[in-house]
N, C-alpha and C positions, 0 to 999 in steps of 0.2 A: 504494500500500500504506500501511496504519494505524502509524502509532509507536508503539510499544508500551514500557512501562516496567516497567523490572524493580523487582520490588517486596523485591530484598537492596540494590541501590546506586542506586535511581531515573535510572539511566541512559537512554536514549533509545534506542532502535535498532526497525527494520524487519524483524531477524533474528528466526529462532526461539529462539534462544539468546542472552544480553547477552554481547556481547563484553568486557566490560571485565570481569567476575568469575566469568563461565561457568552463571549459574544460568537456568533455563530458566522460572523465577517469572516469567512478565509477564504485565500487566496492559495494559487498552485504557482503565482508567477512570483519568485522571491530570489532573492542575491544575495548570498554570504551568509554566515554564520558563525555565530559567538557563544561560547558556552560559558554562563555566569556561575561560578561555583562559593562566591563570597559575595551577594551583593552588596553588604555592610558595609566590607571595604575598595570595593571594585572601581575605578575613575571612570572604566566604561560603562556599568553598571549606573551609573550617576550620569553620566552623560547621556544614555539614551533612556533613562525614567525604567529602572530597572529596581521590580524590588524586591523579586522572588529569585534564586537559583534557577538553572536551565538552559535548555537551547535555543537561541531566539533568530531572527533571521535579521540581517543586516539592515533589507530595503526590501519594501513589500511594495505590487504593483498592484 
């Protein structure tokens, strides 16, 4: 199955709905990806409004 990204928190998931925010916006067109594994202390994690751990996708279309 396709990763799909939600295009409210560019999160990553296989589901029909993004687990982390609940929106069912996703997208199959996305670029790049980041894996947050401290967002507490992450500069990218704060840069791109990141609050939870995870894979998220760079740029979502």
């Amino acid at each position: 199955m396709a990763l799909k990204a939600c295009r409210v928190c560019n999160f990553l998931t296989e589901e029909r709905k993004c687990p982390m925010c609940g929106s069912e916006d996703l997208s199959l067109k996305w670029k790049g990806v980041v894996i947050i594994s401290d967002s507490e202390r992450s500069v990218i994690a704060k840069t791109m409004n990141i609050a939870k751990n995870g894979k998220y996708a760079i740029s979502v279309e």
